[in-house]
N, C-alpha and C positions, 0 to 999 in steps of 0.2 A: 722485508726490504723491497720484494718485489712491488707493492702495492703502495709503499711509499714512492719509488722512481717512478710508476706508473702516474702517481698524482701528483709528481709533480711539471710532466712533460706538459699538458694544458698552459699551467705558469708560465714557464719557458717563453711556450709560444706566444702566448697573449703579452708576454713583455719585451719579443724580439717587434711582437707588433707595432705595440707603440708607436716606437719614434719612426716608424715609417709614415705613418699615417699623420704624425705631426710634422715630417720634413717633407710631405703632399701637401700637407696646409699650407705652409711658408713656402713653398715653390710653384705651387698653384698659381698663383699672382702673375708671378714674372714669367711664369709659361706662359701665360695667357696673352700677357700685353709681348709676348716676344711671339709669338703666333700671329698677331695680329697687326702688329706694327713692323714683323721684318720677314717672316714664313710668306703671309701671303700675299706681300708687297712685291715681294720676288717670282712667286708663281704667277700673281697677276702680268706683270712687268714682261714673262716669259710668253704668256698666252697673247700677250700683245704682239709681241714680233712675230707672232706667225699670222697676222691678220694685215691687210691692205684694203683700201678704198678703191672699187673699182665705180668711173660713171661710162653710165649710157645714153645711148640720142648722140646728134648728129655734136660734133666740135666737142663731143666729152661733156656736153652741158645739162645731159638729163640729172634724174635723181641720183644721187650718189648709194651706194649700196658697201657696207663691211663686207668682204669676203675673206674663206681662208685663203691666205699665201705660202704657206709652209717655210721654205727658208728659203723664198725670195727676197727678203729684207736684208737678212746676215748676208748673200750673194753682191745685193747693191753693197749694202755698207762694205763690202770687202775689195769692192770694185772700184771705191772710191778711193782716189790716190792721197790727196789729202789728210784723210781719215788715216791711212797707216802712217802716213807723214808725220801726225800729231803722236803715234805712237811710239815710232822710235826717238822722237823729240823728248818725251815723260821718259824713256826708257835711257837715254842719257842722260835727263834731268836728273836720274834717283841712280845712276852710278857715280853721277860726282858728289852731287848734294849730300848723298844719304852719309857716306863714309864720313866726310866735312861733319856735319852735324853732329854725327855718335862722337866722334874724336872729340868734338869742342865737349858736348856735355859729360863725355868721361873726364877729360880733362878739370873740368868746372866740378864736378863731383868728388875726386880724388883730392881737389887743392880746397873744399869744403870741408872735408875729413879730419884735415889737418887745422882748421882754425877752431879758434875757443867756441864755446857754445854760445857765448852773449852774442859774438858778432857773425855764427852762422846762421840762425833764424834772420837776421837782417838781409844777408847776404844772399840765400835761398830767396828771399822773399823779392828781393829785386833782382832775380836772375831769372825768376819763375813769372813778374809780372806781364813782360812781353805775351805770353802763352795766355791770360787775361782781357789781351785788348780784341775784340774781335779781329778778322781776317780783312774785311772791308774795308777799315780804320785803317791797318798796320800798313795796307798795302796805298791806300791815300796819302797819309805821312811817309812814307817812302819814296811813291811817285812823285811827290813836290820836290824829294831830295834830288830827284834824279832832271826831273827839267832844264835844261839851258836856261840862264838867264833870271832863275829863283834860287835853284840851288846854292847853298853857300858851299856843297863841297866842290862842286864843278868852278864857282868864285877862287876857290884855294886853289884845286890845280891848276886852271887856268896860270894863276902867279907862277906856280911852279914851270909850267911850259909844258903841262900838257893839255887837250884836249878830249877827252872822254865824250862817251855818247850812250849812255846806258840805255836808250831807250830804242838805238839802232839795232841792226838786223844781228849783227855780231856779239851782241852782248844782252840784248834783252833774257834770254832763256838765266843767263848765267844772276841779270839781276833782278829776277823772280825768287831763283836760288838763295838770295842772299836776304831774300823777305822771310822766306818759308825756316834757313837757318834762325833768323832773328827771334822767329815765332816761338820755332819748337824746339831750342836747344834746351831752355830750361825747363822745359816739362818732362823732356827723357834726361834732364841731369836731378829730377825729383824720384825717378824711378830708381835710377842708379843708385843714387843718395840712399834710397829705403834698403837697396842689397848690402848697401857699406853698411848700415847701421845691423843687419840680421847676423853681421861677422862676429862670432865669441871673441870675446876680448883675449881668452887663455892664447888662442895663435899669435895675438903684439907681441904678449906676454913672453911666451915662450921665444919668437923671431930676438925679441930684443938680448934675451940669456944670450944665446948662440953668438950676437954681437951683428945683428941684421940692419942695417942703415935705411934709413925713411924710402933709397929708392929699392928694395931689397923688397924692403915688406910690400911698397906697392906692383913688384912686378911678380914677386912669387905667391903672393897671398889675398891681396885685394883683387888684381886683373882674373886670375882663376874662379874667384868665387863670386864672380859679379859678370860671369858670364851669361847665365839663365836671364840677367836683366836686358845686357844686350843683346839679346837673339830676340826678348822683346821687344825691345824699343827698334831694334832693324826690319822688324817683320808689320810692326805699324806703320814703320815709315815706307815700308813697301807699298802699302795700300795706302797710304796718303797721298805719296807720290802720283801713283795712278789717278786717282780723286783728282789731280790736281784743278782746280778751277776760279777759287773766287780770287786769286792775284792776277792773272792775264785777265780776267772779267772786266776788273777796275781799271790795270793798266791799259786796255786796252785805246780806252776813252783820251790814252798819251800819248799811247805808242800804233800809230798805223802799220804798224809788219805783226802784231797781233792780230790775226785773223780769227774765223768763224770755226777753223777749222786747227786752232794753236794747239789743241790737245783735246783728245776723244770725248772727254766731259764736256767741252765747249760746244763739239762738235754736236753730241747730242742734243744738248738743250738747245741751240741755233735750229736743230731742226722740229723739234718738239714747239715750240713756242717763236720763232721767226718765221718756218716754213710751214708749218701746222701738220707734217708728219709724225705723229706719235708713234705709231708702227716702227717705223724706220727709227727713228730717237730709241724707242724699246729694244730692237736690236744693237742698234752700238753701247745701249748700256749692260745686254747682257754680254756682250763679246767684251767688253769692258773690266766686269764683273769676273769673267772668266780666267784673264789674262792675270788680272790679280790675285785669284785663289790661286792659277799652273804658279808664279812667280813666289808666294808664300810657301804653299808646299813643297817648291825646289830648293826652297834656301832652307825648311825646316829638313828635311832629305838631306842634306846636304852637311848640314850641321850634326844630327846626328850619326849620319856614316862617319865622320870625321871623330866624334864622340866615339865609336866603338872602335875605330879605328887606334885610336890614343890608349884605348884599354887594353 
């Protein structure tokens, strides 16, 4: 006995080997290209902001010279008024917006549950195509909506006796808002939709014995277990939000109270590519970067204290 257990430990090992050495194959790949396309884009990005252009010679005009700056850049960028200006602008942009959007596509997801199968692949497919049309596009056909004098829905109210200005100081943030909803409700009501379809049938099954009504199942039994999909679809749109960039880009070209400085992604690239500071562009993108992981973290924190808290 002893010499059979003995020969068969080698076995063992050589077959716990395996599949390790074959799930290195298959992940070798996407290590690789994720090392390369987001690891060191980031470390680069970081080594940047600690570097500044000093010249010399008489008026600044000699040769120009890289030097380190340590975190002289993060000081400017923090210095700038602007620059945090843009950030609590994104920072109330993603408390209104964010809540608006998950609500529309849980909504939109739960009233898909409920229709036949012939007409919810239709119905998916044109709730989900918006999220298809690039950002560019969406925000061009939007901005003509919003124009004085093209618009037909500003033609409508008008009739009715009002006067709107979407593209004024008081309403622009809000109708950038209502691009980004446009975009993205169906893409987190496709997320949603895949939690509703992972629900065993036996819980209808059983809710309906007990004599449970359509709004019954959807508040004790759908809403609970399609949580894990909202905590993601809120945590992407957390970092979206921040991202925010290519709708005030476009609209910008409408709306003159869109500035250089509408939100920290703008700010960045205006100074990277209008003012030729990269350095300084590399720090508001990692201060950037930053605010959006503290922000992801606090809501995943958050979330689950509240999760142990309930148990």
């Amino acid at each position: 006995m002893t010499t059979s257990s003995t020969g068969r430990k080698p076995e063992r090992r050589r077959r716990s080997a395996r599949p390790d050495r074959k799930a290195w194959t298959f992940l070798g790949p996407f290590l690789a290209v994720y090392v390369f396309a987001m690891i060191l884009p980031i470390c680069y990005a970081i080594y940047q902001s600690l570097l500044t252009v000093e010249r010399s010679g008489p008026l600044g005009l000699g040769e120009p010279s890289v030097e380190f700056a340590g975190l002289d850049n993060y000081a400017l960028a923090l210095e700038q008024t602007a620059f945090l200006e843009g950030f609590g602008r994104v920072l109330l942009f993603g408390v209104v917006q964010v809540p608006v959007m998950l609500v529309l596509a849980l909504v939109l997801a739960l009233l898909l549950d409920q229709v036949k199968d012939r007409w919810a692949g239709l119905l998916r497919a044109t709730y989900f195509l918006p999220y298809g049309i690039p950002g560019v596009i969406a925000t061009l056909l939007w901005g003509f909506l919003y124009v004085p004098g093209i618009s037909p829905i500003n033609d409508l109210l008008g009739e009715l006796g009002f006067q709107p200005d979407f593209l004024g100081y008081d309403s622009i943030l809000w109708s950038i808002a209502n691009i980004v909803v446009w975009e993205f409700a169906g893409y987190n009501m496709l997320i949603i939709v895949a939690q509703l379809k992972s629900i065993p049938q036996e819980l209808y099954e059983a809710a309906r014995i007990d004599g449970a009504g359509p709004w019954q199942v959807a508040l004790r039994i759908k809403l609970p277990l399609v949580r894990p999909a909202l905590i993601l679809t809120c945590v992407f749109s957390i970092i979206g939000t921040m991202q925010l960039f290519a709708e005030p880009l476009v609209l910008k070209k409408l709306a003159p109270v869109v500035t250089n400085d509408f939100t920290p992604n703008l700010s960045a690239y205006f100074d990277a590519f209008a003012n030729a500071n990269v350095y300084l562009a590399a720090a508001k993108s990692v201060l950037l970067a930053v605010v959006a992981m503290v922000l992801s973290f606090s809501f995943l924190s958050l979330v689950s204290r509240k999760r142990k808290d309930d148990r």
